[in-house]
Every structure is written in structure tokens, then in C-alpha cells.
Chimera marker file (.cmm) of the C-alpha trace (Angstrom):
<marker_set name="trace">
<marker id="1" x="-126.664" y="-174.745" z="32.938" r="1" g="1" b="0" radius="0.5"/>
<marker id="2" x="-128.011" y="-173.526" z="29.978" r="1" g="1" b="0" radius="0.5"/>
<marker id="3" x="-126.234" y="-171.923" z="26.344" r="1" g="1" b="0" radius="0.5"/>
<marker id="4" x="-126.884" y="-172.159" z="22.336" r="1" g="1" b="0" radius="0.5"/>
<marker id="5" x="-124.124" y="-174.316" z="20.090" r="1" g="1" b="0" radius="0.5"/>
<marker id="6" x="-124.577" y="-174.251" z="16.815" r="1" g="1" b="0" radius="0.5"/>
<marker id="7" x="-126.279" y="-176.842" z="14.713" r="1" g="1" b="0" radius="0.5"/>
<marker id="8" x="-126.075" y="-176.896" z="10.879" r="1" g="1" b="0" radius="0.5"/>
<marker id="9" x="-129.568" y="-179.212" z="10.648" r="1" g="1" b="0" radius="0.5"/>
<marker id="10" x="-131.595" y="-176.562" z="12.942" r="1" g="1" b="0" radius="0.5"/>
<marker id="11" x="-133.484" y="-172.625" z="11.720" r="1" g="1" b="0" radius="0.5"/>
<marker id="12" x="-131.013" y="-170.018" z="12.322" r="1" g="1" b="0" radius="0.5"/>
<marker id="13" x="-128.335" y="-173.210" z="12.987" r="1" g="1" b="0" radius="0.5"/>
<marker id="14" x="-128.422" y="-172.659" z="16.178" r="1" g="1" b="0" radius="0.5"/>
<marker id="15" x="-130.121" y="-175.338" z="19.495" r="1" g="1" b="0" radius="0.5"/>
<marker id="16" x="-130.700" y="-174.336" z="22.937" r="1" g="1" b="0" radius="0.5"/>
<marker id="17" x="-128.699" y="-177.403" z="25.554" r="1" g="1" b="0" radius="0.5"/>
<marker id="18" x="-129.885" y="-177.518" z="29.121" r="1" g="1" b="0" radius="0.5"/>
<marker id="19" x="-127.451" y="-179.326" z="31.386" r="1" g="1" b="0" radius="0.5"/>
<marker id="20" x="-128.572" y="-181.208" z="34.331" r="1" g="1" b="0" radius="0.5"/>
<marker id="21" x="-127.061" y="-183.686" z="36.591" r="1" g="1" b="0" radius="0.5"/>
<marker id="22" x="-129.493" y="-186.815" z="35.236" r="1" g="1" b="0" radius="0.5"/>
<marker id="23" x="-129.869" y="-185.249" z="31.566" r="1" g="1" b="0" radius="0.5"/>
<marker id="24" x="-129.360" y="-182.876" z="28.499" r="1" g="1" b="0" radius="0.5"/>
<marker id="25" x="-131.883" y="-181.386" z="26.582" r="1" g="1" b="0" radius="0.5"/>
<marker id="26" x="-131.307" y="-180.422" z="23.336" r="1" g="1" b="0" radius="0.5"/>
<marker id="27" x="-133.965" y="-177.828" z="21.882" r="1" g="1" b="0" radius="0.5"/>
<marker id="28" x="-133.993" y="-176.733" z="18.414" r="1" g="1" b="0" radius="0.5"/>
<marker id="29" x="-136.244" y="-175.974" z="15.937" r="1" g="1" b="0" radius="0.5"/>
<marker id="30" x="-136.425" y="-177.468" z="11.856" r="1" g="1" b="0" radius="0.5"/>
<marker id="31" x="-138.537" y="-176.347" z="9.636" r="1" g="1" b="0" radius="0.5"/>
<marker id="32" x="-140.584" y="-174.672" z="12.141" r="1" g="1" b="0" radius="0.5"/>
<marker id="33" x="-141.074" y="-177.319" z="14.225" r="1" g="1" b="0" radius="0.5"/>
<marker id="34" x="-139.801" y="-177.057" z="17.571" r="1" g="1" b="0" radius="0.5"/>
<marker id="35" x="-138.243" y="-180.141" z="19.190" r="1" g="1" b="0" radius="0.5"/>
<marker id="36" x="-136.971" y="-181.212" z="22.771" r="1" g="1" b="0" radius="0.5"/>
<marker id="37" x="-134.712" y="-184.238" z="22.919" r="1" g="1" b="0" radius="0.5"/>
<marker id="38" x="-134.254" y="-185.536" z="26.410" r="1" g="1" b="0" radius="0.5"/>
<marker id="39" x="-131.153" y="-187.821" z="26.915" r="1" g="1" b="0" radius="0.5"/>
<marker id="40" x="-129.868" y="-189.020" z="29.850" r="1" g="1" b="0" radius="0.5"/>
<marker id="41" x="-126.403" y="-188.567" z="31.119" r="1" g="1" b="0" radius="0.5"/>
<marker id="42" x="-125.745" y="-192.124" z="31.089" r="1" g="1" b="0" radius="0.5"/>
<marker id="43" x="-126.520" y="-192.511" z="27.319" r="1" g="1" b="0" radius="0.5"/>
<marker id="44" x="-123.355" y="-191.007" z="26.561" r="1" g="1" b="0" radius="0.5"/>
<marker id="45" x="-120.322" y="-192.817" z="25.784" r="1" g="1" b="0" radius="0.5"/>
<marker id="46" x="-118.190" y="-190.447" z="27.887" r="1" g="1" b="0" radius="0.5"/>
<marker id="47" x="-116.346" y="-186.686" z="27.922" r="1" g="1" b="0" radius="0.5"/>
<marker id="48" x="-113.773" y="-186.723" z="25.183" r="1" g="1" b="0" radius="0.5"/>
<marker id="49" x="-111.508" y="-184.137" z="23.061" r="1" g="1" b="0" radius="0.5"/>
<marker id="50" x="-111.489" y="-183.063" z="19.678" r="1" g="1" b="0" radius="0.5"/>
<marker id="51" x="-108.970" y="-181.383" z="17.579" r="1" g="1" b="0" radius="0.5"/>
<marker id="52" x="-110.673" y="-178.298" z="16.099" r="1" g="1" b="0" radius="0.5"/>
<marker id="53" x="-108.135" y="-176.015" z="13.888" r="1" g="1" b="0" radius="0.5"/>
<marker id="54" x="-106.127" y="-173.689" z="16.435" r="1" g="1" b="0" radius="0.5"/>
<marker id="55" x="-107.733" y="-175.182" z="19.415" r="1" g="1" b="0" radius="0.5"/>
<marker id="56" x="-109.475" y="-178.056" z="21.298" r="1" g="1" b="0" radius="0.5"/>
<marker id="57" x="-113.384" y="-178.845" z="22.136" r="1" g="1" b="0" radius="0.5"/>
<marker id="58" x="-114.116" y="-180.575" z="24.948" r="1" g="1" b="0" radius="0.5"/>
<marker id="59" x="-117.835" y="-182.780" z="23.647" r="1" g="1" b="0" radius="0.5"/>
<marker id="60" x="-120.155" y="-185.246" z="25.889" r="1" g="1" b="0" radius="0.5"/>
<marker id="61" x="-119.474" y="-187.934" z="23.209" r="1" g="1" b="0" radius="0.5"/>
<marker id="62" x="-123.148" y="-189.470" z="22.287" r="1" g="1" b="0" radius="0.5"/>
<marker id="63" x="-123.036" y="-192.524" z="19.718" r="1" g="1" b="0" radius="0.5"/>
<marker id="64" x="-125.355" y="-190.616" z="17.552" r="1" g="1" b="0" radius="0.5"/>
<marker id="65" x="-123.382" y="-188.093" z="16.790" r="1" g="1" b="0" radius="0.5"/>
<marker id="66" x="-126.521" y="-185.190" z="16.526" r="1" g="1" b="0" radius="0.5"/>
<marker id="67" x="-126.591" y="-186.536" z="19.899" r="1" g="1" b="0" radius="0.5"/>
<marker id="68" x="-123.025" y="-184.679" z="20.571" r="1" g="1" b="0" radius="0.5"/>
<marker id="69" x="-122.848" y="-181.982" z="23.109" r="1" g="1" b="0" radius="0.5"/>
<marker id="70" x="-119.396" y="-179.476" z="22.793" r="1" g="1" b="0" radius="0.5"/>
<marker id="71" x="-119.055" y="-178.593" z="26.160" r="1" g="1" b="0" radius="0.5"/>
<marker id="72" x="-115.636" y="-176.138" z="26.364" r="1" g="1" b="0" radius="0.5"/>
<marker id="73" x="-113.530" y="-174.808" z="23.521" r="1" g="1" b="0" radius="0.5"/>
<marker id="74" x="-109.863" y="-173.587" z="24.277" r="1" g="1" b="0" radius="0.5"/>
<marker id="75" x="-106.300" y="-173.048" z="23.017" r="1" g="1" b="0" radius="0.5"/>
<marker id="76" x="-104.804" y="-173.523" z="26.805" r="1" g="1" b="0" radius="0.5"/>
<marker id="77" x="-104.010" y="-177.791" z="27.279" r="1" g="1" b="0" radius="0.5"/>
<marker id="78" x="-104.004" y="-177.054" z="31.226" r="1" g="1" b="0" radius="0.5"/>
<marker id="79" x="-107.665" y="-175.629" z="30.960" r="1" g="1" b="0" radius="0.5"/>
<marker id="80" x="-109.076" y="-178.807" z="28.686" r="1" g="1" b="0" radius="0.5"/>
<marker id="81" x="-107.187" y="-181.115" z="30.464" r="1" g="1" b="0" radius="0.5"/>
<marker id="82" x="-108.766" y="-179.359" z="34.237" r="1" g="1" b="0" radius="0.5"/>
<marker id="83" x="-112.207" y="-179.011" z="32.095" r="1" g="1" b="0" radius="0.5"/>
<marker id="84" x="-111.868" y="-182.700" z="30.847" r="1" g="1" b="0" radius="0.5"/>
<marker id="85" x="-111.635" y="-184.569" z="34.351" r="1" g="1" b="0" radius="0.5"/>
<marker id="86" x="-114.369" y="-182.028" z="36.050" r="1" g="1" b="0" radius="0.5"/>
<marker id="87" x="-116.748" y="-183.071" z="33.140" r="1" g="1" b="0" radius="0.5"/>
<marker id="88" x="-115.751" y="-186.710" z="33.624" r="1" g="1" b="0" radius="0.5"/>
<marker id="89" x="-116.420" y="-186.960" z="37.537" r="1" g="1" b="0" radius="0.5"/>
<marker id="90" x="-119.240" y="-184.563" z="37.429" r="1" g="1" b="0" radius="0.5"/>
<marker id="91" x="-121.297" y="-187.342" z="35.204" r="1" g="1" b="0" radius="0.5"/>
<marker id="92" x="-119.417" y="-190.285" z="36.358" r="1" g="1" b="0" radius="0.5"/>
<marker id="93" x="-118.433" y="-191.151" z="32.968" r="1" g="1" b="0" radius="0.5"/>
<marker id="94" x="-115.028" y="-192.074" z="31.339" r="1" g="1" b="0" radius="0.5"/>
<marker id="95" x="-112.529" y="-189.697" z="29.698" r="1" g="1" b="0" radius="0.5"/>
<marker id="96" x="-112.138" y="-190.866" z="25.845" r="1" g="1" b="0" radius="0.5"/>
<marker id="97" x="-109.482" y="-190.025" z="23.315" r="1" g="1" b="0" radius="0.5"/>
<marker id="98" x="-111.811" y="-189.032" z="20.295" r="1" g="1" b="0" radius="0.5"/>
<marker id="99" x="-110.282" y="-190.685" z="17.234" r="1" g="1" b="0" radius="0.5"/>
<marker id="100" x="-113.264" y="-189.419" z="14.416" r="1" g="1" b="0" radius="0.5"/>
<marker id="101" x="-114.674" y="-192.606" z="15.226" r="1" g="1" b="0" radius="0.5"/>
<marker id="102" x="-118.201" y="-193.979" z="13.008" r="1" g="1" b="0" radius="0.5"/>
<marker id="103" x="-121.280" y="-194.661" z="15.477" r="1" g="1" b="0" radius="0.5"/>
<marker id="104" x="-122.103" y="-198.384" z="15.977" r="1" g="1" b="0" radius="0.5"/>
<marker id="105" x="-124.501" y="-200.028" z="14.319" r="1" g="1" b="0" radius="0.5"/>
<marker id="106" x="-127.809" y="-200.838" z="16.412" r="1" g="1" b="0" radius="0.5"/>
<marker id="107" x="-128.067" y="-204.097" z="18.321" r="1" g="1" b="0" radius="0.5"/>
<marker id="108" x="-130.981" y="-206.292" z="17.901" r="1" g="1" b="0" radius="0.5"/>
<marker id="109" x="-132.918" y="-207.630" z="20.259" r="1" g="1" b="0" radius="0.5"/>
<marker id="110" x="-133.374" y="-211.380" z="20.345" r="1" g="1" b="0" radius="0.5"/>
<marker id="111" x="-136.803" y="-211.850" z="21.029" r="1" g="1" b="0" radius="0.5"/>
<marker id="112" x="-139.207" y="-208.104" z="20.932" r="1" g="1" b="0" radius="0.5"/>
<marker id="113" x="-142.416" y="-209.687" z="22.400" r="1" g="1" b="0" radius="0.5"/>
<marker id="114" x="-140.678" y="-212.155" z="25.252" r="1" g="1" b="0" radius="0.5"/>
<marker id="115" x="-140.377" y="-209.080" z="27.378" r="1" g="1" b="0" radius="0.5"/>
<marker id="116" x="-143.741" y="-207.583" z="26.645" r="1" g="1" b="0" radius="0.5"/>
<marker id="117" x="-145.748" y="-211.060" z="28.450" r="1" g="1" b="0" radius="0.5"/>
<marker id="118" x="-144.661" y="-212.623" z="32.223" r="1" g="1" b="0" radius="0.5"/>
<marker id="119" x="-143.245" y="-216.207" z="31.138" r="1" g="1" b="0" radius="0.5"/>
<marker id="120" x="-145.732" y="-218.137" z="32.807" r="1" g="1" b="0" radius="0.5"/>
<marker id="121" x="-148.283" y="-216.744" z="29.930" r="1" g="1" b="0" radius="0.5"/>
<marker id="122" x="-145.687" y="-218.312" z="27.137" r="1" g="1" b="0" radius="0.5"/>
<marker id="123" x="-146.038" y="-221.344" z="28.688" r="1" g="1" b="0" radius="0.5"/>
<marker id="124" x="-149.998" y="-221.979" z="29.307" r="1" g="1" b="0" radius="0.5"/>
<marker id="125" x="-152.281" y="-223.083" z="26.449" r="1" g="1" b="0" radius="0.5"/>
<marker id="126" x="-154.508" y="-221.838" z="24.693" r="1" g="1" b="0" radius="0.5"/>
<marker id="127" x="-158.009" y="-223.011" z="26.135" r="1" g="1" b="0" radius="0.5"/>
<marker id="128" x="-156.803" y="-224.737" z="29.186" r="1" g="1" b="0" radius="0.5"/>
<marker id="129" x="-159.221" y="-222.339" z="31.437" r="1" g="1" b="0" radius="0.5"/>
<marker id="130" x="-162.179" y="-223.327" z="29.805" r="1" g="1" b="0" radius="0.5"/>
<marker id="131" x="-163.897" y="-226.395" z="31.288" r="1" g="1" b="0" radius="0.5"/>
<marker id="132" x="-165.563" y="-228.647" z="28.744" r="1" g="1" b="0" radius="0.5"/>
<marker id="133" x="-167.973" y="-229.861" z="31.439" r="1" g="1" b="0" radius="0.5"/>
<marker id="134" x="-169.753" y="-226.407" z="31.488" r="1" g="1" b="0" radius="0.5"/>
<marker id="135" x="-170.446" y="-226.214" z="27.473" r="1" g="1" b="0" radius="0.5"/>
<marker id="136" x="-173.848" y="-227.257" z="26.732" r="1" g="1" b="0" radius="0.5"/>
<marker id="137" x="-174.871" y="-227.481" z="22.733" r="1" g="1" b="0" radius="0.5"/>
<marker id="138" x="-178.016" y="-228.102" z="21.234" r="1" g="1" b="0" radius="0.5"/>
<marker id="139" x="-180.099" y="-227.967" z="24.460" r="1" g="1" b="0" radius="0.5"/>
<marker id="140" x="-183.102" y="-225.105" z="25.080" r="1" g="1" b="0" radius="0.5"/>
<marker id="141" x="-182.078" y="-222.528" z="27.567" r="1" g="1" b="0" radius="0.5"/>
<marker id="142" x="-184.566" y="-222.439" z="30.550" r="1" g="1" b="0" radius="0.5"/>
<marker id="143" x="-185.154" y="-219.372" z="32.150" r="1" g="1" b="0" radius="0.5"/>
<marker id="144" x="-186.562" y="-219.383" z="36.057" r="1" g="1" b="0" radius="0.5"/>
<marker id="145" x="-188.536" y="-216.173" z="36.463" r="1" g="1" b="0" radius="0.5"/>
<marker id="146" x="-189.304" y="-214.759" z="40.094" r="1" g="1" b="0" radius="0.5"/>
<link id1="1" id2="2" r="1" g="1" b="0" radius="0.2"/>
<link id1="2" id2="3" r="1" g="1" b="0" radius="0.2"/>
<link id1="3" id2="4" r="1" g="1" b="0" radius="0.2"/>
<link id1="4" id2="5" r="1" g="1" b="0" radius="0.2"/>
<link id1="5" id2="6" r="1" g="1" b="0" radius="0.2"/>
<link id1="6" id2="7" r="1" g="1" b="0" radius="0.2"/>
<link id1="7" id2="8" r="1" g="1" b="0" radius="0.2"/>
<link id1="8" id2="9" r="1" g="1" b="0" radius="0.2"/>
<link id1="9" id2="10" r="1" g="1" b="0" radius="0.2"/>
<link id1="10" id2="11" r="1" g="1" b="0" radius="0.2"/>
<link id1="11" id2="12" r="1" g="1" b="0" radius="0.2"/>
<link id1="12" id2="13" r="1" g="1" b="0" radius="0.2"/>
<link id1="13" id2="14" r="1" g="1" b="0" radius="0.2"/>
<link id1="14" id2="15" r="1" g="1" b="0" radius="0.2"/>
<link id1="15" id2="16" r="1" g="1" b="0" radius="0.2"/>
<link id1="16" id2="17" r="1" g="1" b="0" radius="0.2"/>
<link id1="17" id2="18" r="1" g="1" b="0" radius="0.2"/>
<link id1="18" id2="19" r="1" g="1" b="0" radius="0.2"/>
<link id1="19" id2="20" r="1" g="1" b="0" radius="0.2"/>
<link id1="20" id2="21" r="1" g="1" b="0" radius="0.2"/>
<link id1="21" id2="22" r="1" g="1" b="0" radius="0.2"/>
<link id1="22" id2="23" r="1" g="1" b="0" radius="0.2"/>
<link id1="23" id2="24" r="1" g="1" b="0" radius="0.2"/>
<link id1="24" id2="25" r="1" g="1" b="0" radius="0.2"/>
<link id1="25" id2="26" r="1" g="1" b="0" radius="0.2"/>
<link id1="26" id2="27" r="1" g="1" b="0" radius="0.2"/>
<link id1="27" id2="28" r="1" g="1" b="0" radius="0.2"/>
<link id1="28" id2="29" r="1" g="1" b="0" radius="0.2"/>
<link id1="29" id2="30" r="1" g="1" b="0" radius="0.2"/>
<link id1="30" id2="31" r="1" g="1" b="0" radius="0.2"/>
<link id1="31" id2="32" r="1" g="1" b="0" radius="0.2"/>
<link id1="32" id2="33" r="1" g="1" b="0" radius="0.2"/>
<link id1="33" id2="34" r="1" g="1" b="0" radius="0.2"/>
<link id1="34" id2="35" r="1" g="1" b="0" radius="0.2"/>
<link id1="35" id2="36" r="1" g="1" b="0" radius="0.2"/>
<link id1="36" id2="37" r="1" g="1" b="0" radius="0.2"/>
<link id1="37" id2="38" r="1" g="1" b="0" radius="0.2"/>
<link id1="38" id2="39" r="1" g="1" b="0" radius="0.2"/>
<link id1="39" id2="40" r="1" g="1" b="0" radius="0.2"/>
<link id1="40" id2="41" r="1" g="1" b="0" radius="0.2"/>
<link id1="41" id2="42" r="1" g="1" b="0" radius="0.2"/>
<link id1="42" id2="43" r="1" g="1" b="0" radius="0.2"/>
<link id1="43" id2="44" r="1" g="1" b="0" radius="0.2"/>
<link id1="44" id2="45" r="1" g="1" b="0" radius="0.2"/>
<link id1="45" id2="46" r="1" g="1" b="0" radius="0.2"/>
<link id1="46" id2="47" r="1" g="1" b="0" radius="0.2"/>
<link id1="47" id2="48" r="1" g="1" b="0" radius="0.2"/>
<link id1="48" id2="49" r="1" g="1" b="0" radius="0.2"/>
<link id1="49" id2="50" r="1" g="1" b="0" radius="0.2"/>
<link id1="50" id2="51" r="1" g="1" b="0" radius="0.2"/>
<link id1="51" id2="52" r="1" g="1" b="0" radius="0.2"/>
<link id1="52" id2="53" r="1" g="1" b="0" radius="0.2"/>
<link id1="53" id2="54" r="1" g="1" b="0" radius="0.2"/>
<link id1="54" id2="55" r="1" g="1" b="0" radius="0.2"/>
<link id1="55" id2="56" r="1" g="1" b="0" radius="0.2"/>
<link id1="56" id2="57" r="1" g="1" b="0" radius="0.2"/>
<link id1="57" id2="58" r="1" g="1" b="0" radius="0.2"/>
<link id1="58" id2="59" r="1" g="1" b="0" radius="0.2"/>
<link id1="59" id2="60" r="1" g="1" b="0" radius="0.2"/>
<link id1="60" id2="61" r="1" g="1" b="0" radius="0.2"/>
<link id1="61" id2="62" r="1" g="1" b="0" radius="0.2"/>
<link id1="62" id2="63" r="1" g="1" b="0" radius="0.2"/>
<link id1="63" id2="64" r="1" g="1" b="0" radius="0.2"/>
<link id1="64" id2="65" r="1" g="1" b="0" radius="0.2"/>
<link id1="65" id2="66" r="1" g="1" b="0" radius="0.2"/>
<link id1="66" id2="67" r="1" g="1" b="0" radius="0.2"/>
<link id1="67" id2="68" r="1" g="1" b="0" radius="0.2"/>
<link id1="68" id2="69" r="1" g="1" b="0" radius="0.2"/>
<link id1="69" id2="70" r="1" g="1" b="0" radius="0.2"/>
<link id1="70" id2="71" r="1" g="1" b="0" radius="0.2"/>
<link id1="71" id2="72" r="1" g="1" b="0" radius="0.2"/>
<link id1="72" id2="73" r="1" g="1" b="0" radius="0.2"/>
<link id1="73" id2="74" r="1" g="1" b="0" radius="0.2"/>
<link id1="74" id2="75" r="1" g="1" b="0" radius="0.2"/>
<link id1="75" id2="76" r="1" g="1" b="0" radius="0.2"/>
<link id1="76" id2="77" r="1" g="1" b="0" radius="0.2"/>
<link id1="77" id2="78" r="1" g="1" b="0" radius="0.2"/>
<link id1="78" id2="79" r="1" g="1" b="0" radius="0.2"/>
<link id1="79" id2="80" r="1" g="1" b="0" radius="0.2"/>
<link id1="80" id2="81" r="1" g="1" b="0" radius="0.2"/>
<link id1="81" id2="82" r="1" g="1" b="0" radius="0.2"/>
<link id1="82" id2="83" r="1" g="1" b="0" radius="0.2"/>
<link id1="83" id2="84" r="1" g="1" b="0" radius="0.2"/>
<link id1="84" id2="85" r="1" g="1" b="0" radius="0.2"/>
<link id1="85" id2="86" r="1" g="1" b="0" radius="0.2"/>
<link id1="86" id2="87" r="1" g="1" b="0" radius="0.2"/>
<link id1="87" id2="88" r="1" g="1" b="0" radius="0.2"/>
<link id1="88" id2="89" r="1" g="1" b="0" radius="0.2"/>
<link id1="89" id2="90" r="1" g="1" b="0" radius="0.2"/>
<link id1="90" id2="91" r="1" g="1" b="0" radius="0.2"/>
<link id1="91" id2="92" r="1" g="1" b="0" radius="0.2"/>
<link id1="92" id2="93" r="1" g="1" b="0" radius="0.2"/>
<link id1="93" id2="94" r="1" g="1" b="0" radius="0.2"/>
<link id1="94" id2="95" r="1" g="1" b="0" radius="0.2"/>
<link id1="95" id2="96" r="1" g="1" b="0" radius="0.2"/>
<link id1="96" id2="97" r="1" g="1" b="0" radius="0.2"/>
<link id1="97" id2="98" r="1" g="1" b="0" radius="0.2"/>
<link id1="98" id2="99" r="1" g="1" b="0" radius="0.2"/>
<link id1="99" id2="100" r="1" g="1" b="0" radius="0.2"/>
<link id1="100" id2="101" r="1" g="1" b="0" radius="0.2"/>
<link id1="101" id2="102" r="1" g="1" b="0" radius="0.2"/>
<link id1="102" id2="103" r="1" g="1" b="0" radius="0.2"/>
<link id1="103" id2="104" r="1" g="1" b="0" radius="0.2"/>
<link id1="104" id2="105" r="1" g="1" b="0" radius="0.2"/>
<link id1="105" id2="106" r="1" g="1" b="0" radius="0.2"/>
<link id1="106" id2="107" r="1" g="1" b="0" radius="0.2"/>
<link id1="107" id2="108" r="1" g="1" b="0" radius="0.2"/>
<link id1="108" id2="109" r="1" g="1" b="0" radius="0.2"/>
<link id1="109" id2="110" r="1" g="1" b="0" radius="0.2"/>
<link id1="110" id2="111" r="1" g="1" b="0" radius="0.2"/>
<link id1="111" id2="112" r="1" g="1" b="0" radius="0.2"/>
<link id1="112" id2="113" r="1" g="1" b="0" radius="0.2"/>
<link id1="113" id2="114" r="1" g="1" b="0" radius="0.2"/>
<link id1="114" id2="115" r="1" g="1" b="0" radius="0.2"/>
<link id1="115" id2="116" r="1" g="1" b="0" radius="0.2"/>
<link id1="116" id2="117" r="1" g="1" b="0" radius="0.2"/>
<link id1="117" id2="118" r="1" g="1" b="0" radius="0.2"/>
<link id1="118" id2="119" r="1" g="1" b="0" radius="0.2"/>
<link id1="119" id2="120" r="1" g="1" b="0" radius="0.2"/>
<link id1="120" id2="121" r="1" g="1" b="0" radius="0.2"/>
<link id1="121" id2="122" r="1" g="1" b="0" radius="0.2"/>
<link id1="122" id2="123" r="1" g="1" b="0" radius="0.2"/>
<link id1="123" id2="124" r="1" g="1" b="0" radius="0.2"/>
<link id1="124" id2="125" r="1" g="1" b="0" radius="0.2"/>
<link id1="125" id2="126" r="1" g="1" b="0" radius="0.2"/>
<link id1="126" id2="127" r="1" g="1" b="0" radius="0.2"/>
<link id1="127" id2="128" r="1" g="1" b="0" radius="0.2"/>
<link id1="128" id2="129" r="1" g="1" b="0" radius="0.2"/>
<link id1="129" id2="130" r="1" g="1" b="0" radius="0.2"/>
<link id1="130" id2="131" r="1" g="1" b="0" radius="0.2"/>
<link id1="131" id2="132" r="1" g="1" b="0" radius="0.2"/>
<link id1="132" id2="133" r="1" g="1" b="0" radius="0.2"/>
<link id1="133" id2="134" r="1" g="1" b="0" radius="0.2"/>
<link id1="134" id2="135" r="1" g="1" b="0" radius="0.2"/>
<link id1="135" id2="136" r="1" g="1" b="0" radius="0.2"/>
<link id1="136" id2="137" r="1" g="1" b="0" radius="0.2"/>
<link id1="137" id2="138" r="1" g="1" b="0" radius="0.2"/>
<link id1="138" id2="139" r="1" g="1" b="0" radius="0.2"/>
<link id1="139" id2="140" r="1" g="1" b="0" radius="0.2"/>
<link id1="140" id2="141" r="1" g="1" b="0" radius="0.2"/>
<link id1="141" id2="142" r="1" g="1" b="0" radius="0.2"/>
<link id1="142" id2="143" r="1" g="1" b="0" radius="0.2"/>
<link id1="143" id2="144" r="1" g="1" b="0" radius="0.2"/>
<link id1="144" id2="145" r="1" g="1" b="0" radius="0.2"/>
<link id1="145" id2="146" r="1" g="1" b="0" radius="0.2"/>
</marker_set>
């Protein structure tokens, strides 16, 4: 599934979203640079509703909220409500009651590098696979020619 939604940070404020089962792309362009954002479904925080003037938008609530992806608009309560749990088993994600929340801050990770090297290479030391026995120093190097 495929439309436009409008953007106020993008030329022409307008992005392209593609829909899929596993993901959303978000295409728009800035400045003349063109931009895909891949995200997948299960980076959202869930399907929730928003009060917009006369009406209600139905959004795939991101924590970023650029991220945010309206998905219906409507007056009728019945056809959000039937919209709303469609969207919510189609991605297998929760139905939220938007309050304007503020996205959270980003977690830290404890330790960057432990999960870049296997343990076992924390643990060994430095110069344990060199054997002492095999350095010779201050000796003449002889050479056996054929």
C-alpha cells in the first residue's frame, strides 16, 4: 500500500509511505536530497488515535515522532474504532490512547565494545600465544641454501 501525507520538513511538504507487512518506508525529499527511511513494523510503539479539529486520525505511533505514520482520518467513531483494531492485528501491535505524549529519551548501552568481541577474547592476555622459547636475540641468522 502506497499514498503521500504531508510533511512540513520535506520539498513540496509532501513524503511518499509504502506499507508492508515487515516495514514502512518513508520517502521524501529535503533540500533536494532524496531520502528512504526503512523502519520496521515492530519499531513502532503501536496504532493509536489522535484528536484532529472536527475529526480523528488514526497514526502508527513511532517514538520519534518524524517517525509517525497517519494511517486513516474520519469524522465516523464506528469507522476509527473498525480501522483502529484492523491496524492493530494486522501488525500485531497494541492499540494506544494517544495523550500528546514527549518521545523518550535514548537508553544507553552499558558496555558498546563487549558485544563487538566473543568473551573468551576479554579474557586472554595479551602475549600469551607467543612462546618465549622461540625468540632468539643477538644471534646471526644462518641460511641453508639447496
Amino acid at each position: 500500500m502506497s499514498f503521500n501525507a504531508h510533511d512540513v520538513r520535506a520539498d513540496g511538504n509532501i513524503r511518499q509511505i509504502e506499507i508492508h507487512r515487515e516495514r514502512v518506508v518513508l520517502r521524501r525529499a529535503v533540500r533536494g536530497m532524496r531520502m528512504a527511511v526503512n523502519v520496521r513494523v515492530s519499531d513502532f510503539l503501536g496504532v493509536a488515535i489522535r484528536d484532529v479539529k472536527d475529526s480523528q486520525m488514526l497514526v502508527l505511533l513511532h517514538r520519534d515522532p518524524s517517525l509517525t505514520v497517519p494511517l486513516c482520518v474520519s469524522e465516523d467513531q464506528d469507522e476509527i474504532a473498525d480501522a483502529w483494531l484492523m491496524w492493530s492485528e494486522l501488525f500485531s501491535l497494541p492499540q494506544l490512547e494517544d495523550e500528546a505524549r514527549e518521545p523518550t529519551s535514548r537508553r544507553r548501552r552499558r558496555n558498546a565494545i563487549r558485544a563487538r568481541r566473543p568473551k573468551f577474547l576479554m579474557r586472554r592476555r595479551i602475549g600469551a600465544l607467543l612462546n618465549p622459547a622461540n625468540i632468539f636475540r643477538g644471534e646471526r641468522e644462518i641460511i641453508a641454501r639447496d
